[in-house]
N, C-alpha and C positions, 0 to 999 in steps of 0.2 A: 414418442409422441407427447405432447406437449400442451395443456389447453393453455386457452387463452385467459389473463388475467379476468376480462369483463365480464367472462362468459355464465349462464347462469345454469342449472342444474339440466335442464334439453339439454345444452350443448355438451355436459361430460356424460349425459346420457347416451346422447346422437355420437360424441365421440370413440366411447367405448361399444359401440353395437355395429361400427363400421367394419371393422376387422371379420364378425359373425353373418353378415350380411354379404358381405366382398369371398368368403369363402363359400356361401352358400350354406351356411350352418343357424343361420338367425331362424327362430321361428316364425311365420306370416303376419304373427301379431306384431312381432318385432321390426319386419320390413314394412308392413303398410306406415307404424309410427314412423321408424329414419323417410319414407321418403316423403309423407305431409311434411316432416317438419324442416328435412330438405327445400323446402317449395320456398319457407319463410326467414330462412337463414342464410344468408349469402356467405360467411366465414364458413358454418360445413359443410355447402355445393363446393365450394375450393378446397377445404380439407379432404372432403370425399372425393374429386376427384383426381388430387393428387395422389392416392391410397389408392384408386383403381389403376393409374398410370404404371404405378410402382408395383403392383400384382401382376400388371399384362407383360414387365419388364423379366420380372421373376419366371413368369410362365414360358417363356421364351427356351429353346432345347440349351441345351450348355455348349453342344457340338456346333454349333454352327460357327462359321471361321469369319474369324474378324482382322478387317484390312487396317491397321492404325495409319500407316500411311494415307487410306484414300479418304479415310476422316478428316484426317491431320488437312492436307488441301482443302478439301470444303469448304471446313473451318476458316483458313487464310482468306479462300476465295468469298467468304462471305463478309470476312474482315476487311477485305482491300475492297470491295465494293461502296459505292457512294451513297449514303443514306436522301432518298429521294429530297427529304424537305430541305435539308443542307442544299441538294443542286436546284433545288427552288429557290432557298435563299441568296444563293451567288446569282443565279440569272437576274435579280430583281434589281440591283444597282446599275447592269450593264445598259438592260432598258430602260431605266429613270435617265441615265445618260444620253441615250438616244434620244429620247424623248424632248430632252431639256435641249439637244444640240439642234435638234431640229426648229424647236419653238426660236430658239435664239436668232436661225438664218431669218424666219417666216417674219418676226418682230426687226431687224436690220433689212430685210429686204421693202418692208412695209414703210419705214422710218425714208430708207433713199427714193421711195417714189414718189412721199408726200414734199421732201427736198427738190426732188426734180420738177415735180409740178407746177410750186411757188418760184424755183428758178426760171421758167419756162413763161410763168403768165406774167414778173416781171413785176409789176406793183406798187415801184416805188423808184426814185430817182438812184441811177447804177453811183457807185462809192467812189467811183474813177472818171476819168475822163481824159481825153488824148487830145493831143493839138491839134488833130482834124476835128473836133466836136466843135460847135459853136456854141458862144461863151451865153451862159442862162444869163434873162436879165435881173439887175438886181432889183431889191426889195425896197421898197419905198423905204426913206429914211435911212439905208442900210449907211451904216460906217466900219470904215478897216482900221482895226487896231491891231496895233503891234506890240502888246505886254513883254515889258522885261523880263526875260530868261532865269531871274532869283526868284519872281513872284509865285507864290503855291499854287497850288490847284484852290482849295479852300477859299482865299483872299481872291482870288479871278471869277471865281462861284460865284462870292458874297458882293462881289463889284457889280457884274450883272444882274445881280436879285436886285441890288439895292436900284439902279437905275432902270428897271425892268425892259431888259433886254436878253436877247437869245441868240445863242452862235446858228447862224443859217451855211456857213462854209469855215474850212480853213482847219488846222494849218497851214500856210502856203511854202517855197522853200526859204520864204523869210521869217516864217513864224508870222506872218500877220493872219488875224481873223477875221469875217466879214460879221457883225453884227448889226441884228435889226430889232426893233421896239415889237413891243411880244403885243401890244394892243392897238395904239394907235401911230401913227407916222407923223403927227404933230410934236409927238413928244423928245424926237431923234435931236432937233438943235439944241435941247436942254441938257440930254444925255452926252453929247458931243462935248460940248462946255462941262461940263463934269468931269470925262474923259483927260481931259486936256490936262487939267488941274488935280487930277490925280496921281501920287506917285506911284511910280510905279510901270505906268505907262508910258512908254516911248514916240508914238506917232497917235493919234485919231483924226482921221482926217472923212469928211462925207465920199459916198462912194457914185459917181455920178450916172443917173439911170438912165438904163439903156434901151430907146422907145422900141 
């Protein structure tokens, strides 16, 4: 036995009166002291009861026959056993997965319904049109240009900014675009003349409206 470094004069008291106590040889002055001050000491309830464990091991008859083998299994069987919180903590990934697989249908299912609704109510002029469709009419002022195939995106941009106007149709399968003046319809014969005299441009011609 062994005390402990911290320990202070109780404890190799309470220490050494365990042994007289645990055999029944301490005097009652001696046992009321170990167990008040058992009450206040947590390292001698553990020393003392490890000392009782080890007494009732000893007290045990000698004859009595012992299986190593049926030990020996227990032992294994309690080693190959799965410590609960371990299969606590594998089942927790399996459902965060679940979890998450299901939110993701609920958020895609939610996503194509608000799709199908806006395709459904329609709202806005269809991207296509077929040769049975009757031809929209055009935009007051509207003119068809036909930009040269070298010209950037950028310089086509900056062409429109500058004359303020806005593509209302087009590509068509000649590349020509239908433009109309983004405010008023007076200012399209100006724009036109612009147009013309600009390089770059291949055709600008007015687009004639359709009552």
């Amino acid at each position: 036995m062994t005390f402990p470094m911290d320990s202070g004069k109780d404890c190799v008291r309470a220490w050494e009166a365990m042994p007289w106590v645990l055999q029944d040889s301490a005097t009652q002055e001696q046992g009321a002291w170990l167990e008040d001050h058992l009450a206040q000491c947590e390292s001698c309830r553990a020393e003392f009861a490890q000392q009782s464990r080890l007494r009732l091991a000893l007290s045990l008859p000698a004859d009595v026959p012992v299986d190593a083998d049926v030990g020996l299994g227990r032992l294994l069987a309690r080693l190959d056993m799965p410590d609960p919180q371990e299969l606590r903590l594998r089942s927790r990934p399996g459902n965060w997965l679940s979890r998450a697989l299901v939110a993701a249908v609920l958020v895609q299912a939610l996503g194509l319904g608000v799709l199908g609704v806006k395709l459904w109510s329609g709202g806005g002029e269809p991207s296509y049109r077929t040769l049975s469709q009757e031809t929209l009419p055009a935009a007051p002022g509207a003119i068809r240009v036909v930009p040269d195939a070298g010209m950037t995106l950028a310089d086509w941009n900056a062409l429109l900014h500058a004359l303020r106007l806005q593509v209302v149709s087009g590509p068509n399968d000649v590349g020509a675009y239908t433009v109309a003046p983004v405010s008023s319809a007076s200012t399209a014969q100006h724009a036109l003349q612009q147009l013309r005299t600009t390089r770059g441009i291949l055709l600008a011609e007015p687009v004639a409206v359709t009552p």
